[in-house]
Structures are given as structure tokens and as C-alpha cells.
C-alpha positions in Angstrom: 5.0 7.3 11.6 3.3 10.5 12.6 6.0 11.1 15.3 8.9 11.2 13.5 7.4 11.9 10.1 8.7 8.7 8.5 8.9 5.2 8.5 12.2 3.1 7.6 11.7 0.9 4.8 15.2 -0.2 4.3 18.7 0.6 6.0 22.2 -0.4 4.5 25.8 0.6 4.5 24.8 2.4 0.7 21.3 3.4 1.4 18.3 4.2 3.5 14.8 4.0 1.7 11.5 5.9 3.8 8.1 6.0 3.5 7.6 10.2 4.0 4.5 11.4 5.7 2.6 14.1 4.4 3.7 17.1 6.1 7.1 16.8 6.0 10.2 18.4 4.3 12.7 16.5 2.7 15.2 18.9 3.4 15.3 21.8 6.3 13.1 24.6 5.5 14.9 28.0 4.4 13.6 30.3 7.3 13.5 27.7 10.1 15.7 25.4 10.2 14.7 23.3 12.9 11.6 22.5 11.7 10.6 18.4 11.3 12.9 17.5 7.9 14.0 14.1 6.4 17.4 15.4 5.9 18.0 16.6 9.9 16.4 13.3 11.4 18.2 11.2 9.6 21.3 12.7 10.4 20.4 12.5 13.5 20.9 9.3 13.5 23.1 8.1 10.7 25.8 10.9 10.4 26.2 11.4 6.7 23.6 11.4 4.5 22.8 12.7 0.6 20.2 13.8 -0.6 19.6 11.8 -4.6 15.7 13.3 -4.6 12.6 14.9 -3.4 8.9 14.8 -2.6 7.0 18.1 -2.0 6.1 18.6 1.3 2.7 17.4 1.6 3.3 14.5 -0.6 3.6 11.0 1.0 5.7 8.2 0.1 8.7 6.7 -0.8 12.1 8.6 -1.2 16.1 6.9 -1.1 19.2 8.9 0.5 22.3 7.8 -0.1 25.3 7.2 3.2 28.4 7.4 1.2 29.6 10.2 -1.4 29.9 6.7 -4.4 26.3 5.7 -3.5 25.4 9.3 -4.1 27.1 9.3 -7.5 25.4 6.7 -8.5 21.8 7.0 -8.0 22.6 10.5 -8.9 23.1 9.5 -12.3 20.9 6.6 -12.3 17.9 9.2 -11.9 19.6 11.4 -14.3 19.8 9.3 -17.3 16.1 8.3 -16.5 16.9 4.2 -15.0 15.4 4.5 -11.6 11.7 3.8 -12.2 9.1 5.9 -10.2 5.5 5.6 -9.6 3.0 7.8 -8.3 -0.7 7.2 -7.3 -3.1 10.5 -7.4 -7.2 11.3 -7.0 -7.7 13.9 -9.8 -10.8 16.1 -10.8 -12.6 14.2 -13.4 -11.2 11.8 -15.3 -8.5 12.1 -18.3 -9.5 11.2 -21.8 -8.1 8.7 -23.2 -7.7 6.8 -20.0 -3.5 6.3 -20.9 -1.2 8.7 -22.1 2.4 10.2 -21.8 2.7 13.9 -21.2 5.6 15.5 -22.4 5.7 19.1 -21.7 8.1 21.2 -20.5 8.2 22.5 -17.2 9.8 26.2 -15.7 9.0 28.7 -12.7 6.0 30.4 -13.5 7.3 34.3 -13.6 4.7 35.6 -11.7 6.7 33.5 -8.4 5.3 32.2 -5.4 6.8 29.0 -6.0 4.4 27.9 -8.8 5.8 26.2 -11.8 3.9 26.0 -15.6 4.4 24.9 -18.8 6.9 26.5 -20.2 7.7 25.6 -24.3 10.7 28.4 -24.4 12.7 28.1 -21.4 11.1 25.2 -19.3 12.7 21.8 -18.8 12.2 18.5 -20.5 9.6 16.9 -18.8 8.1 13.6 -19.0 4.8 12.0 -17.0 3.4 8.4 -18.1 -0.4 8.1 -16.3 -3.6 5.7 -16.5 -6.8 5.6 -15.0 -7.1 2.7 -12.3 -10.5 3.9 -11.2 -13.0 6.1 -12.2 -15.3 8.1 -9.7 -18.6 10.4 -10.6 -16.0 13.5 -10.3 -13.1 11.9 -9.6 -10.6 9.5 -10.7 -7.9 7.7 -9.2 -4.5 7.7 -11.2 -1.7 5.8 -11.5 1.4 7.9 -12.6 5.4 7.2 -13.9 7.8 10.2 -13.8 10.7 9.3 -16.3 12.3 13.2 -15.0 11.9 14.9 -11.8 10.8 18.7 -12.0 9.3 20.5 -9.4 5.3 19.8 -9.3 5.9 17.7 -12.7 3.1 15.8 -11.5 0.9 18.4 -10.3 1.4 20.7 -13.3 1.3 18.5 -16.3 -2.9 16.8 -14.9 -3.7 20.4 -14.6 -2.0 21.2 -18.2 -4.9 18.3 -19.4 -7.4 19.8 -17.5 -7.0 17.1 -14.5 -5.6 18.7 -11.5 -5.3 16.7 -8.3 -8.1 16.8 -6.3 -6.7 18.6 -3.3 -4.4 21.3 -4.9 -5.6 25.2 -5.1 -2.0 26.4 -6.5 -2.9 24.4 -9.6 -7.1 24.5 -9.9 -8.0 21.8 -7.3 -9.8 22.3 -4.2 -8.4 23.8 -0.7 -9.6 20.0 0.9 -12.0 17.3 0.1 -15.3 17.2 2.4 -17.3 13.9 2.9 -20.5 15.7 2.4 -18.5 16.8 -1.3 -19.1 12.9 -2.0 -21.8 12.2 -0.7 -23.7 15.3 -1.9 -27.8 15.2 -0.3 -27.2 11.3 1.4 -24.5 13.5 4.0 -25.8 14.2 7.2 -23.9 16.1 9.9 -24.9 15.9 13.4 -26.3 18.8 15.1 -23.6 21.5 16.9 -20.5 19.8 15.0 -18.3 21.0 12.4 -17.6 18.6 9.1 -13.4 18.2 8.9 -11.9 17.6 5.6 -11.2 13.6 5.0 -7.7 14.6 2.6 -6.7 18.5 3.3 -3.0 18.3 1.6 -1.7 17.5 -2.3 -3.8 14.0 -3.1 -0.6 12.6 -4.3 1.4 9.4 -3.1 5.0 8.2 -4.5 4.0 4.1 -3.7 6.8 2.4 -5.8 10.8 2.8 -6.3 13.3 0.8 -8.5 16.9 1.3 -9.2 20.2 -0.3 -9.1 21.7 -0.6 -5.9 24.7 1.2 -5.8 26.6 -1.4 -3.3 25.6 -4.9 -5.2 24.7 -4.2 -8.7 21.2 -6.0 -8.5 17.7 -4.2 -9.3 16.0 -3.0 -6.3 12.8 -2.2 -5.6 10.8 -0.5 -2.6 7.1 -0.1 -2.1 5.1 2.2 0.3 1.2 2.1 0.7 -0.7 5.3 1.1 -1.3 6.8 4.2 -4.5 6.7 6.4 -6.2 10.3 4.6 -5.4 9.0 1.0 -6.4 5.3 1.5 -10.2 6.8 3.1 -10.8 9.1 0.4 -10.5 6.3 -2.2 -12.7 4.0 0.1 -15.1 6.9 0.2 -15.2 7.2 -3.1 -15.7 3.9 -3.9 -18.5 3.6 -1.6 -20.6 6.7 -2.4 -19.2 8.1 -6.3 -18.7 4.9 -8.0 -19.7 5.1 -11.6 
């Protein structure tokens, strides 16, 4: 999947369904173009495609486009009125308390730019974000997450408005990367004349799990994608040396 930056999960005459590395854009990029994009390779391919959502650019997972303008209509709306069903897994800082709990804050650019969004109870959108604890680690926690609306960073911004960011995410409080010897604390050795790399150095979020209607038949879909390699080894790891 590296490659290309995706791996085809499904492929109809309505729809095409990816698993999305981490590292790639959804859509082109504003200033170049030509780099690595969802959007470009798949037209590449397939001619016409739609866009019907998004995933940041370092986070992994599952996304749907839609090959006809009445397949985009539909899922369109579907995720508008809230019936496609989306799920999220994330390594936070610390763990939230209680362990289960909707967030429902509104969400808006933060004014000060630079692409960051906020909480916003004046001008920001409705924004709703479902999450429980599915492990807990000495300082971290694994989390499993359903977005019932789709704003930029919803996920991102609304753990760090509990005081939970993701683990790996300096815009909202969370660190540049995550280091072994961070887990491990005194038990990490590192050989002589090396340098320690970071085991998860993007946005510790995954979208694993999709449901909708399918815009073609009628019947309830639905499309999983495990985590990548550098997600999957930082739970291991923390498992292993930060259990609780």
C-alpha cells in the first residue's frame, strides 16, 4: 500500500471504498498539485470520481468515493442527515474520565489561522463525537471513537477540549512523535553510535469501520480497514511495557 498510498477495499459500478495510508491527501494539495492524492490516482484509473468525504492527511483508514453523479447524491445526503456510521480508533494522552461519553461541542476555524480549528459556542458548527476507552495504558489510552458529523479535526479537537489530545498531535497539545524509550522509560537501552526513530511520528488516529446504504442496491454496507504497521506497534508496545 505504501506505493500508491492506498489499498482497494471494494470496487463497483456506484462505489469504490480504500483503506488510506497515512501520508496521503484525499484530494490534490492547493500549491502542488501533482503531489500523491486519492482523488488524482483514482482517476487515474477510473475516470470520474466524487468525492462524499475526507480524512486528514496523516490519518489512515477507510474512506468511500462515489463513480456516478446519483451515487454522489446519495451518500452525500446519507452522511448529511447523520446515517452512514463511522468509527475511529485513537492512542490518547491519559485516559478520559468516565471511560464513555458523547461530546457535543461545536466546532469553527480558530481565528488566529494556520489551519487549526477550536471550540467555538458562537459561530462553530454542530459537532458530535461518541468515544470509550478499549484499553488503558500508564499514560496512554487507546480509544475507540463514532463521529455522527464530520468537521475538520472533530476528532482531534473535541479529546483535546477534555483534556485528552491524541498522543501524536502538537497542533492540539500532543507530542511531535512517540519514542520507544518514552514507553519504556529507564528498561530502554539504545545501542551505542545509533539514533532512536520515533515508532508513530503522524496524527495517532485510524478511521477502521464504515457503514452506509449502498447507493446502487438499497442494502446496508459495511467496510473495515485494520490499522497500519506504526499504529498497530505502538499499541503492541504499549501493551507490553505501560500496561496498567
Amino acid at each position: 500500500m505504501a506505493k500508491r498510498g492506498f489499498e482497494l477495499i471494494h470496487v463497483d459500478e456506484h462505489i469504490i471504498v480504500v483503506n488510506k495510508a497515512p501520508g496521503t491527501l484525499t484530494i490534490p494539495d492547493r500549491f502542488d498539485p501533482f503531489k500523491l492524492n486519492l482523488l488524482g490516482a483514482l482517476r487515474d484509473k477510473y475516470e470520474e470520481i466524487f468525492v462524499v468525504h475526507r480524512l486528514d492527511k496523516d490519518t489512515s483508514g477507510i474512506i468511500v468515493f462515489a463513480r456516478t453523479k446519483d451515487a454522489h447524491k446519495a451518500l452525500n445526503q446519507q452522511f448529511q442527515d447523520r446515517e452512514a456510521d463511522k468509527f475511529y480508533l485513537a492512542i490518547t494522552i491519559g485516559t478520559p474520565h468516565p471511560e464513555e461519553d458523547l461530546i457535543d461541542k461545536p466546532i469553527g476555524p480558530d481565528p488566529r489561522g494556520g489551519g487549526k480549528m477550536r471550540i467555538d459556542y458562537h459561530g462553530g458548527k454542530d459537532s458530535a463525537t461518541a468515544y470509550e476507552v478499549v484499553e488503558r495504558y500508564k499514560e496512554h489510552a487507546l480509544i475507540r471513537l463514532q463521529l455522527f458529523t464530520g468537521r475538520t479535526h472533530q476528532v482531534r479537537v473535541h479529546m483535546a477540549s477534555i483534556g485528552h489530545p491524541l498522543s501524536t498531535d502538537a497542533l492540539y497539545g500532543g507530542m511531535d512523535a512517540l519514542f520507544l524509550s518514552k514507553i519504556k522509560g529507564k528498561r530502554f537501552n539504545l545501542k551505542e553510535g545509533t539514533i532512536e526513530r520515533p515508532i508513530l511520528h503522524r496524527v495517532s488516529l485510524h478511521a477502521y469501520q464504515l457503514a452506509f446504504t449502498h447507493p446502487g442496491n438499497g442494502n446496508r454496507v459495511e467496510y473495515m480497514a485494520p490499522p497500519p504497521k506504526d499504529f498497530r506497534s505502538t499499541v503492541r508496545q504499549l501493551q507490553k511495557w505501560s500496561a496498567v
